[in-house]
Backbone as numpy.savetxt, mean C-alpha at the origin, in Angstrom:
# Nx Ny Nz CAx CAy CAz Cx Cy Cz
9.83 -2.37 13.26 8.77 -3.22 12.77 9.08 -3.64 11.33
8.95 -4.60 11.07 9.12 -5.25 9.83 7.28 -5.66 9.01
6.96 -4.63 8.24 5.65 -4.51 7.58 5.87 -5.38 5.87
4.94 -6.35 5.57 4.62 -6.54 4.60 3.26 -5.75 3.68
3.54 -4.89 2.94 2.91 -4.18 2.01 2.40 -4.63 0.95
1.03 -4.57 0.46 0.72 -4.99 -0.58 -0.50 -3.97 -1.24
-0.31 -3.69 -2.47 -1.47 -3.13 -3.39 -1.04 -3.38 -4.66
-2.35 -4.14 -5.06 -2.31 -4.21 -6.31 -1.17 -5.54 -6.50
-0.22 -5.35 -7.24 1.05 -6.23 -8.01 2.32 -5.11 -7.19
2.08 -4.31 -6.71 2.75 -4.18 -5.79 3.23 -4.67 -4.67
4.13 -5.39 -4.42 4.74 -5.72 -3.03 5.93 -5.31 -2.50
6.31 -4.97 -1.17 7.51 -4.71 -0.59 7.45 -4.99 1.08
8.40 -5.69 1.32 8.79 -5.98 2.76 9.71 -4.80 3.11
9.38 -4.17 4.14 9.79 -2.85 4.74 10.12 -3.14 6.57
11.26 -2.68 6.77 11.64 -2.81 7.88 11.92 -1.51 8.12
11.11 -0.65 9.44 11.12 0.86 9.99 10.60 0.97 10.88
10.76 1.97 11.61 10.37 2.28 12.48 8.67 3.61 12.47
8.26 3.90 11.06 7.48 4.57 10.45 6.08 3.86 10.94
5.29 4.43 11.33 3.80 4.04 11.61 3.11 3.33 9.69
1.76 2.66 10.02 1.71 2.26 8.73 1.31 2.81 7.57
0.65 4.09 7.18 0.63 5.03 6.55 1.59 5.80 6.03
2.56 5.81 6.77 3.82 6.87 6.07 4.45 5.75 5.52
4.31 4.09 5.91 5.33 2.81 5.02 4.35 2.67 3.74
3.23 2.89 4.19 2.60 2.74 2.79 3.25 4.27 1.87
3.25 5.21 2.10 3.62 6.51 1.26 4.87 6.05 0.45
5.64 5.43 1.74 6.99 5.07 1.09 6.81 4.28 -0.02
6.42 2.84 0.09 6.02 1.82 -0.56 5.50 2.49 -2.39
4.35 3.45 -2.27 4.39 4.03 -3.11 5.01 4.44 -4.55
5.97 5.24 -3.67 7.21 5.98 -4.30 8.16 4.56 -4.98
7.89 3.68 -4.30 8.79 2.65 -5.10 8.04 1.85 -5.87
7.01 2.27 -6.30 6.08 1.33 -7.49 6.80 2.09 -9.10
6.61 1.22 -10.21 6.78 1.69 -11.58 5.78 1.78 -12.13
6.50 1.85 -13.67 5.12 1.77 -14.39 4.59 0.22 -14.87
5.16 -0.63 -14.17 4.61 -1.90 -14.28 3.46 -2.20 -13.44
3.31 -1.76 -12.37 2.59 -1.94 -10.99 1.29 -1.66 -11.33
0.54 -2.61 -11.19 -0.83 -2.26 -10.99 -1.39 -1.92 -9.66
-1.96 -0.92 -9.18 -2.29 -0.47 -8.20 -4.08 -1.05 -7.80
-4.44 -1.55 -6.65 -5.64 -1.78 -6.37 -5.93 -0.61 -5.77
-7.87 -0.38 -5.29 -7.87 0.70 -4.29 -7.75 0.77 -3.20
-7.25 -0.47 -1.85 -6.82 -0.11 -0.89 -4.83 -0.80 -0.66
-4.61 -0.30 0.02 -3.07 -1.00 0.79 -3.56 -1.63 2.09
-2.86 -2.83 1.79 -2.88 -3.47 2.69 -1.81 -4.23 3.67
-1.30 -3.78 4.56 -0.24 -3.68 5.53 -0.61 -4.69 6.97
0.47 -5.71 6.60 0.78 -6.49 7.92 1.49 -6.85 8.43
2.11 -7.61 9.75 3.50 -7.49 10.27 3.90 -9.19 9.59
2.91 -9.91 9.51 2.52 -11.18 9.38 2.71 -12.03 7.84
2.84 -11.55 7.13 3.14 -11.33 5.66 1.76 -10.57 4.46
2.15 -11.04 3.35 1.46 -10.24 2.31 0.14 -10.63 2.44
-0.94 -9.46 2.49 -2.07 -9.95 2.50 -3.23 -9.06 0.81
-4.00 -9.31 1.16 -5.21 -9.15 0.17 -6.42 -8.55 0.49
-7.65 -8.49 -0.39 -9.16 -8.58 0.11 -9.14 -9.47 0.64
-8.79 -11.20 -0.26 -9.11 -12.34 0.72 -8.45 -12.83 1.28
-7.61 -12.61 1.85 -6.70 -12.83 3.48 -6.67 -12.24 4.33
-7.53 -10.42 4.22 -6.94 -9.37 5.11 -7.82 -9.75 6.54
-7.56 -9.77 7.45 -8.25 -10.09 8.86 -7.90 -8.60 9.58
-8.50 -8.80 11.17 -8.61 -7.48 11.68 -7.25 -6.67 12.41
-6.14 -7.83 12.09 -5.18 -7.54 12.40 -4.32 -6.54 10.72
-4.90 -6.76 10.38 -4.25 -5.94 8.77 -4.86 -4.34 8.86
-3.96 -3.66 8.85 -4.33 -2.62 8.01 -4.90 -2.15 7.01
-6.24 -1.63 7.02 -6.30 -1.34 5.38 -6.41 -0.05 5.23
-5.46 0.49 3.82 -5.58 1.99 4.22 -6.06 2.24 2.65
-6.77 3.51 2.40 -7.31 3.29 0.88 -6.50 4.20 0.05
-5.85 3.71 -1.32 -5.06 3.75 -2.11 -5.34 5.92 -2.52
-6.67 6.01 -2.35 -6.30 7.48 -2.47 -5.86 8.37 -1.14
-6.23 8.07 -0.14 -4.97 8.73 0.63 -4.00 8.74 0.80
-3.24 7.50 0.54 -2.09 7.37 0.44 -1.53 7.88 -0.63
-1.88 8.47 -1.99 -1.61 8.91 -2.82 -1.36 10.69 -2.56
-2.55 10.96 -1.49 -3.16 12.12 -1.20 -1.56 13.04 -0.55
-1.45 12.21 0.32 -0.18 12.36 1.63 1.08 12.15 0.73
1.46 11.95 -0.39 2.56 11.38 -1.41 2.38 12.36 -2.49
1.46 13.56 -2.73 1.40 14.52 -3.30 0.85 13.78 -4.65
0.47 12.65 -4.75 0.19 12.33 -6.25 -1.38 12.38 -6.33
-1.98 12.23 -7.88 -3.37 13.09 -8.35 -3.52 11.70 -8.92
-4.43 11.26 -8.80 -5.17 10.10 -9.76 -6.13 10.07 -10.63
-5.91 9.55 -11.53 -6.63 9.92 -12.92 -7.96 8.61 -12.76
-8.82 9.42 -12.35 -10.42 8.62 -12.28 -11.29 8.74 -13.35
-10.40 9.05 -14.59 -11.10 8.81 -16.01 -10.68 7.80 -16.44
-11.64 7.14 -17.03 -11.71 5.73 -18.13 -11.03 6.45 -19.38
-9.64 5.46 -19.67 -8.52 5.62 -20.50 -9.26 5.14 -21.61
């Protein structure tokens, strides 16, 4: 499957055989410290989507589980 990933200013086109939760984990791991992260991922076979593009064919998975499953801690204090 060839998944387009999106959160935030994050994007990556991913080609695997991985269900869409573990491409989002991946996806993850390849953000910097440039990336702004939104709170959900949003995963389609169809290309990059959004809040306002996502339809019922998109995945939406929310940015703290995917963090959860990727061992990372998110800082929910105002910097």
């Amino acid at each position: 499957m060839k998944y387009y990933i999106k959160c935030g200013t994050l994007e990556l086109k991913y080609s695997t055989d991985k269900n869409p939760l573990d491409a989002a984990v991946t996806t993850l791991g390849e953000s910097n410290k440039f990336d702004v992260l939104d709170e959900h991922f949003y995963i389609d076979e169809r290309g990059f989507r959004d809040y306002t593009s996502a339809d019922k064919l998109t995945q939406v998975i929310k940015l703290s589980k995917v963090c959860r499953l990727a061992g990372w801690e998110l800082n929910t204090e105002d910097e």
